[in-house]
C-alpha positions as CSV (number, residue, x, y, z in Angstrom):
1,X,0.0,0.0,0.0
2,X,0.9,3.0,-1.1
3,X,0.0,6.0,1.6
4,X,-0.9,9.3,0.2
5,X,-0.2,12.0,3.1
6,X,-2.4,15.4,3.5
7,X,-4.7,16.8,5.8
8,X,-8.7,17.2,5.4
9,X,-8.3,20.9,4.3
10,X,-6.1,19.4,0.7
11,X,-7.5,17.9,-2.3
12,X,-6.6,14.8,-3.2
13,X,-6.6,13.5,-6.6
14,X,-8.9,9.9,-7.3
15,X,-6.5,7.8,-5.9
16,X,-6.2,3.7,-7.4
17,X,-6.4,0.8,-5.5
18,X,-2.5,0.5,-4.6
19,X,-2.9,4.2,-3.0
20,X,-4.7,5.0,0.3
21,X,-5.8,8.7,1.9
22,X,-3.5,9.4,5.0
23,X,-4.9,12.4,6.8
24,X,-2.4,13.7,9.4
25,X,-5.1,15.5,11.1
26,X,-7.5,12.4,11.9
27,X,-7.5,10.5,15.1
28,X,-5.8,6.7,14.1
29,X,-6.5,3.3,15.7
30,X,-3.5,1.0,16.2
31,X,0.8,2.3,16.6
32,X,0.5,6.3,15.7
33,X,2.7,9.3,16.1
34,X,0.0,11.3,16.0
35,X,0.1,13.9,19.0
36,X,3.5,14.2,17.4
37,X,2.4,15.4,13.5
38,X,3.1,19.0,14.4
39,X,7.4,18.2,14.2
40,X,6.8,15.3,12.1
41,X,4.8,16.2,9.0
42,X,4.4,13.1,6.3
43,X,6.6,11.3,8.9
44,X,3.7,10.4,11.0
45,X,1.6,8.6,8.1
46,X,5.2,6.6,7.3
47,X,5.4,5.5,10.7
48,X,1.9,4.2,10.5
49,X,2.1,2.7,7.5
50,X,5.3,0.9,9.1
51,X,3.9,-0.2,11.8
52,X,0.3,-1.0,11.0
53,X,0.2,-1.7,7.5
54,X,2.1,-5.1,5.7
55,X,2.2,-5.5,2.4
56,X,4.5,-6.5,0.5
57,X,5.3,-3.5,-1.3
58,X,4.9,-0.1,0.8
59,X,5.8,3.7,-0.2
60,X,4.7,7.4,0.8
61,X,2.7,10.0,-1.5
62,X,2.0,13.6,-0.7
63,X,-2.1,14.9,-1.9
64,X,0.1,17.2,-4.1
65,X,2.9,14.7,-5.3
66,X,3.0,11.7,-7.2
67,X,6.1,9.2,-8.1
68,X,5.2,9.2,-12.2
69,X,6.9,7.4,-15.2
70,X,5.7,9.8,-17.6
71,X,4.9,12.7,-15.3
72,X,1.4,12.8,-16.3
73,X,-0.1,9.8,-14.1
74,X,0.9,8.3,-11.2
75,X,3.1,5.3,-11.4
76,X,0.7,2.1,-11.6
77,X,1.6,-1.1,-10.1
78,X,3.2,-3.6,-12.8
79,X,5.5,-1.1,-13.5
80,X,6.3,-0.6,-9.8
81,X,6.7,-4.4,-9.3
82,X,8.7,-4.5,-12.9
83,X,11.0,-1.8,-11.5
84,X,11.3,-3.0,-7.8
85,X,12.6,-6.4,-9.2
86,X,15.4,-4.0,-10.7
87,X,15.9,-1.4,-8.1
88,X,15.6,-1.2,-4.2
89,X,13.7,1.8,-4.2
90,X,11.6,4.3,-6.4
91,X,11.7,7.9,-5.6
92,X,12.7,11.5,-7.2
93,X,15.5,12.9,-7.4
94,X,15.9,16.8,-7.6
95,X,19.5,18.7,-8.6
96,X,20.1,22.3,-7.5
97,X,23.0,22.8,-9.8
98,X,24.8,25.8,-8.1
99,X,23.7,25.7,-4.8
100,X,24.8,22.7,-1.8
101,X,21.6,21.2,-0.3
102,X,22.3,22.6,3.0
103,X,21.7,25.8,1.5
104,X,17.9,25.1,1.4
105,X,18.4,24.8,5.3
106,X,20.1,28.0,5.4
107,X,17.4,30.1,3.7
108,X,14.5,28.9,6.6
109,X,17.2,28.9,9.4
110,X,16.8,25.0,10.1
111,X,20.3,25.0,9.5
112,X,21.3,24.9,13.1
113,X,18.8,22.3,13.5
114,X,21.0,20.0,11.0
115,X,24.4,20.9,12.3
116,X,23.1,19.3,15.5
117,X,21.2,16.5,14.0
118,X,24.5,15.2,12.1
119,X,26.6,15.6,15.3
120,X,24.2,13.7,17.5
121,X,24.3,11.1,14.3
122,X,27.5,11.1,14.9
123,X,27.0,10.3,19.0
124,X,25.1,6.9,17.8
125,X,26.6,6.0,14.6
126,X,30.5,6.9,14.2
127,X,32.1,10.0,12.6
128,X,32.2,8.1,9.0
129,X,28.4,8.4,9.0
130,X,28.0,11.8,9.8
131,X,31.0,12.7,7.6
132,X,28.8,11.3,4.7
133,X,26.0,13.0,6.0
134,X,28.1,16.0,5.7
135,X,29.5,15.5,2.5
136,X,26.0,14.7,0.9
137,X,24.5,18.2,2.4
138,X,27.4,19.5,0.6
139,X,26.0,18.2,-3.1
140,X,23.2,19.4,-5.3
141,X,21.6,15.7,-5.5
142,X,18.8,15.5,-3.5
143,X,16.5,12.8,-3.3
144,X,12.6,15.2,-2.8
145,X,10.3,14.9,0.0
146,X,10.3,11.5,1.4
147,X,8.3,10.4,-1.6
148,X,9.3,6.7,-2.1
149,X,7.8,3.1,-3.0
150,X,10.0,0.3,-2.0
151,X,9.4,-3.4,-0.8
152,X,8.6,-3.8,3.1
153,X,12.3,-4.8,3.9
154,X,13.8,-1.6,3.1
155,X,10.7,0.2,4.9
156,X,11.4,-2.1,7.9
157,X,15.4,-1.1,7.9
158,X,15.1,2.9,7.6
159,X,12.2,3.4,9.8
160,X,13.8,1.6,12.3
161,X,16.9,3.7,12.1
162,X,14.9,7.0,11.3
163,X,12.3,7.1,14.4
164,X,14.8,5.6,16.9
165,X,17.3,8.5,15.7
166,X,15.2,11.5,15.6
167,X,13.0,10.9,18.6
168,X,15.6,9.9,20.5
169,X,17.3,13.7,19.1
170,X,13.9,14.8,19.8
171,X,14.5,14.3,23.7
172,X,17.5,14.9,23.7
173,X,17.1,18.9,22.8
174,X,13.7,19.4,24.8
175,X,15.9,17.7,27.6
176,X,18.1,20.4,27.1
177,X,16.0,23.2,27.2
178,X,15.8,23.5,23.6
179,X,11.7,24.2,22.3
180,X,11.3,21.6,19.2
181,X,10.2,24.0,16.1
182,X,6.8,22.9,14.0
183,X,7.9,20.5,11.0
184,X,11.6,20.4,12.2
185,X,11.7,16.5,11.8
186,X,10.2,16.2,9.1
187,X,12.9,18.8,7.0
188,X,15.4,16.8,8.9
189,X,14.5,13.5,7.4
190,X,13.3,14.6,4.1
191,X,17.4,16.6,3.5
192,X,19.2,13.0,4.9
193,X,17.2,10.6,3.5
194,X,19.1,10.3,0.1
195,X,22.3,10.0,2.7
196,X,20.8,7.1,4.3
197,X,20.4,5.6,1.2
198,X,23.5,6.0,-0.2
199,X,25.4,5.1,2.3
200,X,23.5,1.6,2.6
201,X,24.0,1.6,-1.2
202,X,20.9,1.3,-1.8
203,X,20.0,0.8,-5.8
204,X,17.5,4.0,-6.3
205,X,15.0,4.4,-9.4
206,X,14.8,8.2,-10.0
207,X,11.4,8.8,-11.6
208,X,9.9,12.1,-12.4
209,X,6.8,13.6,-10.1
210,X,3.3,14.1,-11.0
211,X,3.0,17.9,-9.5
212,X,-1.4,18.7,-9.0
213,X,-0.8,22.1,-7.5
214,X,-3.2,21.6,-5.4
């Protein structure tokens, strides 16, 4: 299943049968983040659909964004299970040509919020990880959104490593004093996740985005 994130104020477009509605702003049964959405944006729909949801073949939508082959439709499912048997993971990537990614943190002052992110990365996972982290904040190639479609094993290994990591970070900063701004883990994730996947090596499928403008 395919979760397609928004809130009940967005319009969504007539979603198929591999695509569900995931409204941030609705009460959910079952494992949720959601008293957290306000930090955590898409983030809390991906750990539902992580922890409540298990097919096969899982990935994360926004109302406005769609993974596309042709950037006209959305991606349908034999060409997702054609490309997954090729790839480990379907997503978009973006290149800002002149300008490093971390430059898109500087221009809504998040940036501090990264510098600290990466060192406490580097606290739980060595300096060679954060010095990729670095290093990839330091490129133009950046994988958008946390828009993605991949098979339940890759789902299984970076949500485990990306919920741990930033709520743990989380309590960390309120511990120290330190008031959590609104979608703060949410930009986080969205400008390290093509770090995550590189350094795992992950194969990645770049595909182009179906845009609604909604």
């Amino acid at each position: 299943m395919i979760y397609v994130v928004g809130d009940s104020r967005k319009k969504f477009i007539k979603l198929d049968s591999i695509r569900s509605k995931f409204l941030v702003d609705a009460p959910h049964t079952g494992d949720n983040i959601d008293k957290l959405n306000k930090y955590f944006c898409e983030l809390t729909g991906l750990y539902y659909l992580w922890q409540n949801d298990k097919d096969d073949i899982v990935g994360l939508e926004h109302y406005r964004r769609y993974l596309s082959i042709d950037g006209r439709t959305p991606i349908k499912e034999p060409d997702i299970v054609k490309k997954l048997s090729q790839y480990d993971i379907l997503c978009c990537y973006v290149n800002y040509q002149y300008r490093p990614i971390k430059s898109y943190f500087l221009d809504r002052n998040f940036y501090d919020w990264m510098q600290r992110y990466i060192v406490f990365n580097e606290l739980l996972y060595g300096k060679a990880y954060a010095s990729h982290c670095l290093q990839y904040m330091n490129g133009t190639k950046h994988v958008l959104g946390n828009i993605f479609i991949a098979n339940r094993q890759l789902l299984d290994e970076y949500a485990k490593y990306l919920f741990k990591t930033l709520i743990t970070f989380m309590n960390a900063e309120t511990w120290r004093g330190i008031a959590i701004r609104p979608r703060v883990m949410g930009y986080l994730s969205e400008f390290l996740f093509g770090a995550w996947l590189t350094w795992n090596k992950k194969h990645a499928c770049g595909l182009k985005t179906l845009f609604t403008g909604n």
